[in-house]
C-alpha positions as CSV (number, residue, x, y, z in Angstrom):
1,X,53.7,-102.9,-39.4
2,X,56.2,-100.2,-38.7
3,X,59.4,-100.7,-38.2
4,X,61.8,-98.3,-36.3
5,X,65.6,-98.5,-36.8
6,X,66.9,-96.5,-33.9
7,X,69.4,-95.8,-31.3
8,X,68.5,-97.0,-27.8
9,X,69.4,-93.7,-26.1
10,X,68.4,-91.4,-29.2
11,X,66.3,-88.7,-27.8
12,X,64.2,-88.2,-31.2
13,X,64.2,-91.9,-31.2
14,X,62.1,-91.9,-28.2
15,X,59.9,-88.9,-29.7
16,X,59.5,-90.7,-32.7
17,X,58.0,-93.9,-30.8
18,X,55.7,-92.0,-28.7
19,X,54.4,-90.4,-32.0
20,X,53.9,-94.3,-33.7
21,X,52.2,-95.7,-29.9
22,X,49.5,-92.5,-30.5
23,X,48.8,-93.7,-34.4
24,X,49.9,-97.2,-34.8
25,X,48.7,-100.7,-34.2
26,X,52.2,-102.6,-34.3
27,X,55.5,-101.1,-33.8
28,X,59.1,-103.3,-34.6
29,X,61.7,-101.4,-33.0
30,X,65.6,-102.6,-33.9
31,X,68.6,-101.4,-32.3
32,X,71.1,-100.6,-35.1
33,X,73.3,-99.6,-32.5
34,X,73.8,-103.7,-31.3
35,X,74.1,-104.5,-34.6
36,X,71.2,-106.1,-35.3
37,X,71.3,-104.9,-38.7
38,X,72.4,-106.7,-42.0
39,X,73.9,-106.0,-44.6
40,X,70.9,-106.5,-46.9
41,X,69.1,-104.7,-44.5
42,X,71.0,-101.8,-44.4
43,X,70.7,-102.1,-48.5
44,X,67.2,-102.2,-48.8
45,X,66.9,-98.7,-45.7
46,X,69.1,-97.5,-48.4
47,X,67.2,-97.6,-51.5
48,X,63.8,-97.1,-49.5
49,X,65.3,-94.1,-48.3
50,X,66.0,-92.8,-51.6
51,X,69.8,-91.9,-50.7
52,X,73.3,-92.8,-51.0
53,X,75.3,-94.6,-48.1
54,X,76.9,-91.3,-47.2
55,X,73.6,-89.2,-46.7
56,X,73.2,-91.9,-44.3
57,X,76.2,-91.1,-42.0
58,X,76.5,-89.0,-39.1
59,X,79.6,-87.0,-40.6
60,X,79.9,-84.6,-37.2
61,X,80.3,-88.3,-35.9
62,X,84.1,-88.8,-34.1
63,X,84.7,-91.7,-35.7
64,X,84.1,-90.5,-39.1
65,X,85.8,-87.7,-38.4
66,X,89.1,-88.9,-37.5
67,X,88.7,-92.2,-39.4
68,X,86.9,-91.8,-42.7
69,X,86.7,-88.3,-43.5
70,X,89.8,-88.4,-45.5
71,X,89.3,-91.1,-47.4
72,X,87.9,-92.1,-50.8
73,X,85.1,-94.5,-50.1
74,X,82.8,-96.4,-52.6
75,X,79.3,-96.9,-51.8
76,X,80.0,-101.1,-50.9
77,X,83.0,-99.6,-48.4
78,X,80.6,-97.0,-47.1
79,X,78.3,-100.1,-45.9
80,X,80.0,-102.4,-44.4
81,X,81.6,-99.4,-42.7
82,X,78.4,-98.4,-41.2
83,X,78.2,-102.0,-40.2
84,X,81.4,-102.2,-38.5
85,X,80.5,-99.0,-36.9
86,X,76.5,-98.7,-36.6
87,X,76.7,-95.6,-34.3
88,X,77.7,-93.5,-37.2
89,X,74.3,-94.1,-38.4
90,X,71.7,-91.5,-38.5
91,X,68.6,-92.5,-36.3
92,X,66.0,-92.9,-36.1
93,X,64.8,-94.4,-39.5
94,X,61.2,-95.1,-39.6
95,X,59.8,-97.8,-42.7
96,X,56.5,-97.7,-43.3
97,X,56.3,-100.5,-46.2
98,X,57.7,-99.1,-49.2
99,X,58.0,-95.7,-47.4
100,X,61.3,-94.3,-45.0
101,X,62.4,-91.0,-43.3
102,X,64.9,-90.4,-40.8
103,X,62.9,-89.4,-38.0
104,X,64.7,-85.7,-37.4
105,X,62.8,-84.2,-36.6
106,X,60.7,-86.6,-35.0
107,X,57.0,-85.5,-36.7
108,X,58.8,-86.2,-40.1
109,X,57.8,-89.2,-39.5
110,X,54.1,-88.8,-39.7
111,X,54.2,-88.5,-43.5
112,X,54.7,-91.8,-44.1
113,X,52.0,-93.3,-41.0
């Protein structure tokens, strides 16, 4: 199964779906965005993805740029940040089993289906 970590009103969210409905049997799509995201999920995107916490942060974001930009975060604060805030996330990330890209743009994605 694919699973699709995405933004409700992300517009390469909804390109990246339309891609998985043409080639894919079963689609799980979450909502970051709600916060339907744990912490251990959000650690295990991160190490599929290959990446640190920040790589996964939308730094043109408002809120990081008037409320984190400055500051010295670890990697553990960098979480639980994105947690607090899941809008600063990128999206959409697509999983394929032990295989992720952020969908951007959206045929990324088909390396992994």
């Amino acid at each position: 199964m694919i699973v699709i970590y995405q933004h409700p009103r992300c517009r390469a969210a909804k390109k990246c779906i339309k891609i998985l409905e043409t080639d894919c049997n079963q689609i799980n799509e979450i909502s970051h965005h709600g916060l339907d995201v744990t912490e251990n999920e959000l650690r295990r995107i991160i190490s599929i993805l290959g990446c640190k916490p920040i790589d996964l942060i939308k730094l043109g974001h408002t809120i990081y740029k008037t409320l984190l930009q400055f500051l010295d975060l670890n990697d553990d604060e960098l979480i639980k940040i994105m947690l607090h805030y899941p809008v600063i996330i990128k999206s959409p990330i697509v999983i394929n089993g032990n295989k992720a890209v952020i969908g951007r743009p959206p045929e990324l994605i088909k390396q992994i289906i």
